[in-house]
N, CA and C atoms as a LAMMPS dump frame, in Angstrom:
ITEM: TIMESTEP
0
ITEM: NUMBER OF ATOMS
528
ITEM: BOX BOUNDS ff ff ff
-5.0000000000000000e+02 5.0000000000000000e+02
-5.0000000000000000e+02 5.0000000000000000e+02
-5.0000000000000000e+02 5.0000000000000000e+02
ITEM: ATOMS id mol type element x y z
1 1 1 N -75.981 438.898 65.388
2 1 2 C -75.265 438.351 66.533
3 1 3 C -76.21 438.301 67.743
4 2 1 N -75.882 437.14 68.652
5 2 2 C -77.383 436.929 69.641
6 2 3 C -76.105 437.743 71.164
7 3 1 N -77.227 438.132 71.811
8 3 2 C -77.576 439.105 72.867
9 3 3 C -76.339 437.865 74.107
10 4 1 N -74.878 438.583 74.377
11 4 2 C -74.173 437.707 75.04
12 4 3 C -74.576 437.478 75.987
13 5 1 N -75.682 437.952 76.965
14 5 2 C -76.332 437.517 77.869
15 5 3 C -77.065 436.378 78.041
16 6 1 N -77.341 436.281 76.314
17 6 2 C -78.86 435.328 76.642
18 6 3 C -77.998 433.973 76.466
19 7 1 N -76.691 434.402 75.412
20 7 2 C -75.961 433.022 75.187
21 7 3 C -75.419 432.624 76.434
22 8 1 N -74.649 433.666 77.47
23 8 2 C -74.674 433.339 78.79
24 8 3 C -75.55 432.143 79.66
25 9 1 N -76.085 432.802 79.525
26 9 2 C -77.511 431.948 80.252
27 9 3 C -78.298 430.68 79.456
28 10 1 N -78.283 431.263 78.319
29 10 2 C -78.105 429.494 77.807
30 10 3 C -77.058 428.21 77.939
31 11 1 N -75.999 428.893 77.841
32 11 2 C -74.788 427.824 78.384
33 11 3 C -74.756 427.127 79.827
34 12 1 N -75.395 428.157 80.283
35 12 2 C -75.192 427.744 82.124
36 12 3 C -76.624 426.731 82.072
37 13 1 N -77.854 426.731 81.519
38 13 2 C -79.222 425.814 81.375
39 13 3 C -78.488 424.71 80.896
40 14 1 N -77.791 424.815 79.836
41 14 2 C -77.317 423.662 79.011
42 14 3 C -76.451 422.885 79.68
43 15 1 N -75.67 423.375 81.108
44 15 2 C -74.691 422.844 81.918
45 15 3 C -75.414 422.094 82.992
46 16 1 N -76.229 422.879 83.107
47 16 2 C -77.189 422.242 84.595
48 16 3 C -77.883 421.274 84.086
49 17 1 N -78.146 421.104 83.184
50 17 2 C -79.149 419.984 82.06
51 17 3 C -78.65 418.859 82.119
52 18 1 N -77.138 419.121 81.54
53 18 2 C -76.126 418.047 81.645
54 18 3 C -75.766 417.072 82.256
55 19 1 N -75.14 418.292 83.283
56 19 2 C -74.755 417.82 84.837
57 19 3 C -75.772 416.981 85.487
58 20 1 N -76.717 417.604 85.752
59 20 2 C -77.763 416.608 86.28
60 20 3 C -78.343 415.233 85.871
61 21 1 N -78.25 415.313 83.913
62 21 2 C -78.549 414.021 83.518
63 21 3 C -77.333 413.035 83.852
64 22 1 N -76.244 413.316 83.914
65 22 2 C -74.874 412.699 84.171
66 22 3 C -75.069 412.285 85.452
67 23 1 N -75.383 413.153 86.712
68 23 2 C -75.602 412.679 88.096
69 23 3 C -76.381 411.535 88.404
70 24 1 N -77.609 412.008 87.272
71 24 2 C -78.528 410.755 87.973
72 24 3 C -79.028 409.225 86.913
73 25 1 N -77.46 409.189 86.295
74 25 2 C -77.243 407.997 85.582
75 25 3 C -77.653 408.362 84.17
76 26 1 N -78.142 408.737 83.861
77 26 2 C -78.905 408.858 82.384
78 26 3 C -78.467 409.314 81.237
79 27 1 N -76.867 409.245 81.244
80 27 2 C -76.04 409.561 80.091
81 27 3 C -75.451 408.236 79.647
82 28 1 N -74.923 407.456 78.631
83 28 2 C -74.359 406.996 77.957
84 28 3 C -72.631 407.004 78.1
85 29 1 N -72.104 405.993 77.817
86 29 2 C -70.586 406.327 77.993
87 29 3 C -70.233 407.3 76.724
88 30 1 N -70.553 407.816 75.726
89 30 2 C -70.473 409.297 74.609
90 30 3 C -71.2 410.22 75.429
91 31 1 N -71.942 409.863 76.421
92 31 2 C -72.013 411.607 76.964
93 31 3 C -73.543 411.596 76.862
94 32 1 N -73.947 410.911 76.189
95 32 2 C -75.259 411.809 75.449
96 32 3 C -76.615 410.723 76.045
97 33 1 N -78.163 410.868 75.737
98 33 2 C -78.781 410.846 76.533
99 33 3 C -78.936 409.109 76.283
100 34 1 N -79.208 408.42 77.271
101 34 2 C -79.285 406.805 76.7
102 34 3 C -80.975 406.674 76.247
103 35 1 N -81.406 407.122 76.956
104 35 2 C -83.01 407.138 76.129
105 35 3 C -84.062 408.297 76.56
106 36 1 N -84.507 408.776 75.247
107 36 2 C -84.417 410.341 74.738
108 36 3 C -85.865 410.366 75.373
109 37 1 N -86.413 409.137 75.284
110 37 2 C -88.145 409.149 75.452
111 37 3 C -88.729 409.282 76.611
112 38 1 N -87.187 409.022 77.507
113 38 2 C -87.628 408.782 79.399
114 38 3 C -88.021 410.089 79.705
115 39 1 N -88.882 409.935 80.623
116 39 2 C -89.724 410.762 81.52
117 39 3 C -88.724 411.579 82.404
118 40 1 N -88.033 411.039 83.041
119 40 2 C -87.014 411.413 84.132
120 40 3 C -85.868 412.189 83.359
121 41 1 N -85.387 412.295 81.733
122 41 2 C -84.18 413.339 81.766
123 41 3 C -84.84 414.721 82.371
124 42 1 N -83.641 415.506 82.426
125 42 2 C -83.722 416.642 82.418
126 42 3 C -83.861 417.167 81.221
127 43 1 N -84.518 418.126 80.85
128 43 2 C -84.874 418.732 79.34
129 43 3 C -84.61 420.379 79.717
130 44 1 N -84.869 420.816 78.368
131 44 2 C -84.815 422.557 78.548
132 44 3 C -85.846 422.427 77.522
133 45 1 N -87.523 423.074 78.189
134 45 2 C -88.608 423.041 77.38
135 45 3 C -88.448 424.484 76.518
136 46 1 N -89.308 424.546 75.571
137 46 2 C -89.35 425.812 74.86
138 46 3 C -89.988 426.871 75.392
139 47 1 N -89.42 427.762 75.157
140 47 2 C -90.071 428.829 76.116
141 47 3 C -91.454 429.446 75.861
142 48 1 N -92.705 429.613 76.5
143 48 2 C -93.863 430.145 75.887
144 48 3 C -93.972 431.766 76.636
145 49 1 N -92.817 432.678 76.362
146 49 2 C -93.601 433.994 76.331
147 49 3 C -93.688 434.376 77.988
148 50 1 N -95.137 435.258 77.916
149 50 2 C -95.786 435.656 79.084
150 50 3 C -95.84 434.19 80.151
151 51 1 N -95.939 432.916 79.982
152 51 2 C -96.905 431.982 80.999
153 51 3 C -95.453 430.752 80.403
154 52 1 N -94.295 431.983 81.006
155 52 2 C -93.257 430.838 80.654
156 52 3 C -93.046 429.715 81.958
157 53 1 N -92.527 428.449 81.272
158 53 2 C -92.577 427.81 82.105
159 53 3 C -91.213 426.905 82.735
160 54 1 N -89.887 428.052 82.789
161 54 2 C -88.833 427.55 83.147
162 54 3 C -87.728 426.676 82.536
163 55 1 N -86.789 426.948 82.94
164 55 2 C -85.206 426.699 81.934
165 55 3 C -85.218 425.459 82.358
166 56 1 N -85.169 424.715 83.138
167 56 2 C -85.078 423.585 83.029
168 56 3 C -86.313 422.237 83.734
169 57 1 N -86.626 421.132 83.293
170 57 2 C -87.633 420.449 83.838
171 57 3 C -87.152 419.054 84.617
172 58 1 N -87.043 418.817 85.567
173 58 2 C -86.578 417.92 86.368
174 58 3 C -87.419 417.439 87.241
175 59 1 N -88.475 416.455 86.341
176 59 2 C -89.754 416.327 87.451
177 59 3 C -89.192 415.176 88.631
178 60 1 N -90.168 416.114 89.267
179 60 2 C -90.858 416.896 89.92
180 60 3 C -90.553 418.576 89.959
181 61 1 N -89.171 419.021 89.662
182 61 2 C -89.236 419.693 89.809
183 61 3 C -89 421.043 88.507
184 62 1 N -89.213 421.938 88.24
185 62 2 C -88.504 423.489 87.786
186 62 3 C -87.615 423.963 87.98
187 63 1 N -86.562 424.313 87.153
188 63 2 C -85.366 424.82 87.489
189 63 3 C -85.116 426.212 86.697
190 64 1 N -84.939 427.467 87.491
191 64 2 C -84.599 428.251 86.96
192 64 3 C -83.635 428.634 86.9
193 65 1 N -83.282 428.363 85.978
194 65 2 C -81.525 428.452 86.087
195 65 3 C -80.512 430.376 85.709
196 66 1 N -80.238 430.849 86.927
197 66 2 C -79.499 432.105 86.441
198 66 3 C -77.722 432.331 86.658
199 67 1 N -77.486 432.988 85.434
200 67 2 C -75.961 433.225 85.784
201 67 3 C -75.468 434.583 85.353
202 68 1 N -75.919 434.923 86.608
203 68 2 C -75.704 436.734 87.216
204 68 3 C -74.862 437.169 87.887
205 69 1 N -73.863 438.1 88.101
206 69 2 C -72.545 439.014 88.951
207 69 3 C -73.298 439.189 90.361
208 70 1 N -74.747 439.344 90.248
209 70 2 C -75.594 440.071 91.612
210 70 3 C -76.581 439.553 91.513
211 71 1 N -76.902 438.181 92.408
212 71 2 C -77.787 437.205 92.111
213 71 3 C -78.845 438.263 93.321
214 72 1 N -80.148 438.051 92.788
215 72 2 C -81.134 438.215 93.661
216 72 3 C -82.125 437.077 93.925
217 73 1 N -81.795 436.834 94.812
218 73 2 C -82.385 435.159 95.339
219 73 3 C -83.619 435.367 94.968
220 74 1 N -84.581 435.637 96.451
221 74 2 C -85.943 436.434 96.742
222 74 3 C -86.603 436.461 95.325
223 75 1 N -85.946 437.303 94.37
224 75 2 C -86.727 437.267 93.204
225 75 3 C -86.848 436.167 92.613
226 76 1 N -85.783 435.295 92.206
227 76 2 C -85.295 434.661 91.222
228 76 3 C -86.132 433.373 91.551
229 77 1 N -86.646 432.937 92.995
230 77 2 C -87.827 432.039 93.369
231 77 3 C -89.449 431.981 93.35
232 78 1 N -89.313 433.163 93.316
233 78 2 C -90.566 434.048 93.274
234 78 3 C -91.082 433.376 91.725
235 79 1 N -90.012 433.808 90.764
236 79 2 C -90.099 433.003 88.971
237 79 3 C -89.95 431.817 89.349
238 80 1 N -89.072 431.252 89.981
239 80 2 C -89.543 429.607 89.858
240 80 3 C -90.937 428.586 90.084
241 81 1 N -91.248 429.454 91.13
242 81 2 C -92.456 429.498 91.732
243 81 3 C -93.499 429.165 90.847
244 82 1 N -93.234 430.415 90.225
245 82 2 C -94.57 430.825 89.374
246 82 3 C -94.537 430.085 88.414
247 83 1 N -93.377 429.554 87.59
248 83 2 C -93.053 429.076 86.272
249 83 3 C -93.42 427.461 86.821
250 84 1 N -93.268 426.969 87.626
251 84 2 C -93.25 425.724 88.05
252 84 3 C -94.859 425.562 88.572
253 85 1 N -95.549 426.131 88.509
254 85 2 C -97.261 426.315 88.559
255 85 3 C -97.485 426.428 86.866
256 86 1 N -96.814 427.124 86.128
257 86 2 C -97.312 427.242 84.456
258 86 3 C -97.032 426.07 84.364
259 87 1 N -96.176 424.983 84.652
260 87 2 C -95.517 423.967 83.933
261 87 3 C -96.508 422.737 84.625
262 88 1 N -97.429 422.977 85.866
263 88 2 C -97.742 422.276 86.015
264 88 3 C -96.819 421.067 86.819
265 89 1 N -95.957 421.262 87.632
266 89 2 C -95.057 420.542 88.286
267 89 3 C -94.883 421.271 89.946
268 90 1 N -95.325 420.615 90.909
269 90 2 C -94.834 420.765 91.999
270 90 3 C -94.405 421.83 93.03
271 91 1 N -92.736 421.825 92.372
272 91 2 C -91.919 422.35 93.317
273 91 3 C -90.844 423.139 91.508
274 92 1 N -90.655 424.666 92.266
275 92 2 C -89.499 425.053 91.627
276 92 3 C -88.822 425.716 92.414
277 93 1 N -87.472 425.708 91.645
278 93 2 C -86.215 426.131 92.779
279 93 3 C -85.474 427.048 91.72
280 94 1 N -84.717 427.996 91.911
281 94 2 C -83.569 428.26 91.151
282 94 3 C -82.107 427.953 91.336
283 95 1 N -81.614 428.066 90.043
284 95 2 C -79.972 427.227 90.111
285 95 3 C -79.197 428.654 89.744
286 96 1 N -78.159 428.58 90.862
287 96 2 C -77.369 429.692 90.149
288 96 3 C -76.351 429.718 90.294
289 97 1 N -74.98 429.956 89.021
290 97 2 C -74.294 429.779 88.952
291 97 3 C -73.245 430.392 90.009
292 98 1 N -71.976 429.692 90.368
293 98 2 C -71.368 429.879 91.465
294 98 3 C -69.844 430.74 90.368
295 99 1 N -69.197 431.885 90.884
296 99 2 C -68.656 432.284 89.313
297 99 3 C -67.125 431.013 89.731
298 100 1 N -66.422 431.171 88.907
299 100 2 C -65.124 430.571 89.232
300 100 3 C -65.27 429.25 89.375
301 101 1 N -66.518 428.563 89.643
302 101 2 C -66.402 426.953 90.205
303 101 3 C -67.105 426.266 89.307
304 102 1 N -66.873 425.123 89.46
305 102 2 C -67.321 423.854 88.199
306 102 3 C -69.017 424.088 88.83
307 103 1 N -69.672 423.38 87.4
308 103 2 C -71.612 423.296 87.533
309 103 3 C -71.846 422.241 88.785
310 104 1 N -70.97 421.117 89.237
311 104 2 C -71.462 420.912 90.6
312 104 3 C -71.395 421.626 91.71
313 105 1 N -70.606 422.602 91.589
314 105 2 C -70.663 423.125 92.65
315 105 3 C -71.687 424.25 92.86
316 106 1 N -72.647 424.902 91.613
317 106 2 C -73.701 425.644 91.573
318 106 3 C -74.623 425.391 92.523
319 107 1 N -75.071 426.622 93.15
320 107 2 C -76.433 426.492 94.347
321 107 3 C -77.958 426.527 94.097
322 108 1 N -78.628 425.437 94.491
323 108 2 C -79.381 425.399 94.485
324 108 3 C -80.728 426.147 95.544
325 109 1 N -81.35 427.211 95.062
326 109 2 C -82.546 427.492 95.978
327 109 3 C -83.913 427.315 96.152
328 110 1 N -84.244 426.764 97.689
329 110 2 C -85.199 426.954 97.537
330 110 3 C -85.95 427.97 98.595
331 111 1 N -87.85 427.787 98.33
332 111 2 C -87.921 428.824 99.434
333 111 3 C -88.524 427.845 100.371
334 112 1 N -88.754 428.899 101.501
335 112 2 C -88.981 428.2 102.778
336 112 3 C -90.191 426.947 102.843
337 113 1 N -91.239 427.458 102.051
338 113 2 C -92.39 426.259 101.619
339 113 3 C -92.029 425.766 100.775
340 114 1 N -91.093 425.415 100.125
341 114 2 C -90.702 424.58 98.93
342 114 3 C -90.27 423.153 99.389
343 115 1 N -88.979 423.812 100.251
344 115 2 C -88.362 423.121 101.176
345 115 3 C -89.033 422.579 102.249
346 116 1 N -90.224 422.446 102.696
347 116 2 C -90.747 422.247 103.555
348 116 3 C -91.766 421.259 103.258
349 117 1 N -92.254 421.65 101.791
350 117 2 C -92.981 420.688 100.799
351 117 3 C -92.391 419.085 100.985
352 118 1 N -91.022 419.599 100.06
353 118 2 C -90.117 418.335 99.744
354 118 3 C -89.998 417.923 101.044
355 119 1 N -89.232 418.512 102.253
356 119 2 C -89.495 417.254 103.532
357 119 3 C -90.699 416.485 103.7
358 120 1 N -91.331 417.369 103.806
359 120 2 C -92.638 416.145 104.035
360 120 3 C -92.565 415.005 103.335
361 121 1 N -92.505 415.266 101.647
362 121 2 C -92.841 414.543 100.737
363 121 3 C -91.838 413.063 101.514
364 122 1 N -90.34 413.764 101.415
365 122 2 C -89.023 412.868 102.215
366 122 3 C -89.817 411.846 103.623
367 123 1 N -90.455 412.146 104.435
368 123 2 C -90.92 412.026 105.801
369 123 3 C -89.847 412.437 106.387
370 124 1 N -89.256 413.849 106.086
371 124 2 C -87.572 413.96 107.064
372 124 3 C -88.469 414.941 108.112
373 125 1 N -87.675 414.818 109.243
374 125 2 C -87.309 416.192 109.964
375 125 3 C -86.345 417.511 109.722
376 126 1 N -86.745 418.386 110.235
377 126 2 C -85.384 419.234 109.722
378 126 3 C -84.167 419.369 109.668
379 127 1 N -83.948 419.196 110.888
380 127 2 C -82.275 418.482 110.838
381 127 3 C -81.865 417.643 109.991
382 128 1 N -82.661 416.422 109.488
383 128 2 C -81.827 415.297 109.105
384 128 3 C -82.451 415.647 107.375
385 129 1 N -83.088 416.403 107.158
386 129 2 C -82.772 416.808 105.43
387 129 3 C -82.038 417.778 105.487
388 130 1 N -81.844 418.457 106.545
389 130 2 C -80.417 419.978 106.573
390 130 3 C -79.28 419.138 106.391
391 131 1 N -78.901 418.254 107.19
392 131 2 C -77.514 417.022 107.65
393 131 3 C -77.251 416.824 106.198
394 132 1 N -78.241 415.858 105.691
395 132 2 C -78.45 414.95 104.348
396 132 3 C -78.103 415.359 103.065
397 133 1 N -78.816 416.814 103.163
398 133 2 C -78.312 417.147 101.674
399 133 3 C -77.322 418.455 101.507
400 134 1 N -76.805 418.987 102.922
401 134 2 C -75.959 420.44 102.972
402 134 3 C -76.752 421.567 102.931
403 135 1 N -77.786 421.214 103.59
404 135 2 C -78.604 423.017 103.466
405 135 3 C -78.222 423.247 104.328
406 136 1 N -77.947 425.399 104.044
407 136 2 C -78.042 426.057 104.792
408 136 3 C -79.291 426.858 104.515
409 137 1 N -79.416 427.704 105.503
410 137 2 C -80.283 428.37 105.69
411 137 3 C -79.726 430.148 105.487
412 138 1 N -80.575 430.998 104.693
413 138 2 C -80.594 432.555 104.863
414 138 3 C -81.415 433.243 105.611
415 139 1 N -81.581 433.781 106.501
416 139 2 C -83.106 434.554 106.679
417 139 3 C -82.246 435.881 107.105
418 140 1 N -83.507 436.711 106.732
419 140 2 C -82.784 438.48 106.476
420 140 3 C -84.168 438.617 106.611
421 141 1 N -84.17 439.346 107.917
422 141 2 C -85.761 440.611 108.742
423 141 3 C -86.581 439.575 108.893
424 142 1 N -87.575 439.787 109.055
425 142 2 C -88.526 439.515 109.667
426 142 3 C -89.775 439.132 108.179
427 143 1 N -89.385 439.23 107.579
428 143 2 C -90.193 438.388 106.033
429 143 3 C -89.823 437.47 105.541
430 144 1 N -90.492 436.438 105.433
431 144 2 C -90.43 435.335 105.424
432 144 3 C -90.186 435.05 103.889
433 145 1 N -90.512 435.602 102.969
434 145 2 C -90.525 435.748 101.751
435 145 3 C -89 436.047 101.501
436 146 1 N -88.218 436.383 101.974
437 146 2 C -86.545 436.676 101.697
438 146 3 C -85.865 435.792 102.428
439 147 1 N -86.397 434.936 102.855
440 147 2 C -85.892 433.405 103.698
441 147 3 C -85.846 432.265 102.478
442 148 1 N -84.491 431.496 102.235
443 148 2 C -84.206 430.716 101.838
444 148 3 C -83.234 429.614 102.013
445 149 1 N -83.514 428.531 101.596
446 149 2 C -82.442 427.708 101.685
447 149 3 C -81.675 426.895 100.664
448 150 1 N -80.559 426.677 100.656
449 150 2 C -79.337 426.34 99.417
450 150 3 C -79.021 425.111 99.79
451 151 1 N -78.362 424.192 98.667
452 151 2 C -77.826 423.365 98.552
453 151 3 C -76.768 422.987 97.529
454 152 1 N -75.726 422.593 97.197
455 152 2 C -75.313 422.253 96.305
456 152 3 C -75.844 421.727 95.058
457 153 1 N -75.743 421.912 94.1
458 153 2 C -76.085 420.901 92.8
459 153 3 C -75.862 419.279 92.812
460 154 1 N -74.922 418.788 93.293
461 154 2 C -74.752 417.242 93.838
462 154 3 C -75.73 416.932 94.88
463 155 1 N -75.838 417.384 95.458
464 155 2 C -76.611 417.209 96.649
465 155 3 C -78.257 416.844 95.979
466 156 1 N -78.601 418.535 95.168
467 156 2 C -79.987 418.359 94.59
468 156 3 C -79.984 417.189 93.772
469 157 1 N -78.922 416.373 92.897
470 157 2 C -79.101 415.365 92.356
471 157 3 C -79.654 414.169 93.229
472 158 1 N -78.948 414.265 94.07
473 158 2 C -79.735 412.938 95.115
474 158 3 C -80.966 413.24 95.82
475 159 1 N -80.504 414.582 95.907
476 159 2 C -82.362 414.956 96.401
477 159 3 C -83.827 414.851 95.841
478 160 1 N -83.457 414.638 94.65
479 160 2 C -84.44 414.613 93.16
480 160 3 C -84.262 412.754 93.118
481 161 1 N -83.46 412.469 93.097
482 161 2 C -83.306 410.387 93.139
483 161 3 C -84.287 410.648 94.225
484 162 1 N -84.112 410.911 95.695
485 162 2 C -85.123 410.339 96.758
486 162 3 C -86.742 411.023 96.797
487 163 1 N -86.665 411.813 96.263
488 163 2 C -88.139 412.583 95.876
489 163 3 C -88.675 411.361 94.972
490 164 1 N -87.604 410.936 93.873
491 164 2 C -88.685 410.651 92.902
492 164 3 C -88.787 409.16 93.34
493 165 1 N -87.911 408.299 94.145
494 165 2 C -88.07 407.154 94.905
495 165 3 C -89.053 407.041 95.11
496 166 1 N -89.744 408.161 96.604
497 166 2 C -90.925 408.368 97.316
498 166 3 C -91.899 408.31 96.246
499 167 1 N -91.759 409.339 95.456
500 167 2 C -93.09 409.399 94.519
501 167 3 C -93.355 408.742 93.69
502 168 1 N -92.469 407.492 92.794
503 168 2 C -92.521 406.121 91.871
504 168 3 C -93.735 407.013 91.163
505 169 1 N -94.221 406.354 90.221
506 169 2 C -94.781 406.603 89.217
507 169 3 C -95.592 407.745 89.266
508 170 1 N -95.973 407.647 90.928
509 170 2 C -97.005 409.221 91.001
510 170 3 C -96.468 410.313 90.674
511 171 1 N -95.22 410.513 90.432
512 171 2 C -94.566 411.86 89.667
513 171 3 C -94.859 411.915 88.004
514 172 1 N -95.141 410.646 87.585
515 172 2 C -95.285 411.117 86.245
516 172 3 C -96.716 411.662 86.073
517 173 1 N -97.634 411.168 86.853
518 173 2 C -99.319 411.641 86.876
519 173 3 C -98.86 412.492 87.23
520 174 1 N -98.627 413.908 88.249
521 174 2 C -98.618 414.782 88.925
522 174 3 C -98.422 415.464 87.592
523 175 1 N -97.227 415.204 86.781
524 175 2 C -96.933 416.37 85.377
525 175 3 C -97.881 416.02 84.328
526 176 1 N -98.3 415.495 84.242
527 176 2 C -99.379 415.126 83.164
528 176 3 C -100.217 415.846 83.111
């Protein structure tokens, strides 16, 4: 019998996978993927171990997807971070499940240079990617490293359409 945690947490990857291919057109009226070969689904790569490289791939970005009682942000970016440098992609964020509420409504994090990345990439100011996509902001003391910012899962769907707008084909070189 497999470890109810891990099936946990596989279900919630497998939701965010979903959800997101559904958001950003790429499902079929059966649900399922309209073409398996595109660059742009969302996938859940195989995991390699020590120099893993994250639950879900949404280039440009990494998604680490957790579904925990006592989420620890701070950390849980820290792995995206890192996993989204193994993978060779950009920007990673973690997704974490919201308990009680449907997978759109799951939060998306990022950290303060992540988020700061992607504006640029946007040409936004701060306000008008805070306005645009529903970020808020956390900051707790005076470390910058426990500073983050959230968004909805709907939101990150369109946020990932206008990233990858901006970046047209140069996102597929960047993962290559």
């Amino acid at each position: 019998m497999t470890n109810p945690n891990k099936r946990k947490g596989t279900a919630w990857e497998s939701s965010v996978r979903d959800h997101l291919n559904g958001e950003l057109g790429l499902l079929g009226e059966d649900g399922k993927i309209r073409d398996p070969f595109f660059w742009g689904n969302a996938r859940r790569p195989a995991q390699e171990g020590a120099r893993d490289v994250g639950d879900v791939h949404l280039v440009p970005f990494v998604l680490e997807c957790k579904d925990v009682a006592k989420p620890t942000i701070p950390g849980f970016l820290r792995q995206a971070v890192t996993e989204a440098g193994h993978a060779g992609f950009p920007f990673g964020v973690a997704v974490v499940k919201v308990r009680g509420a449907a997978v759109r409504r799951g939060k998306v994090y990022f950290t303060v240079a992540t988020w700061t990345q992607v504006r640029h990439v946007l040409g936004m100011d701060t306000d008008s990617m805070r306005k645009l996509y529903g970020f808020t902001a956390t900051v707790r003391g005076t470390n910058t490293e426990r500073w983050y910012l959230s968004c909805e899962m709907d939101a990150f769907a369109a946020l990932v359409e206008d990233v990858r707008a901006v970046y047209g084909t140069e996102v597929i070189r960047a993962v290559r």
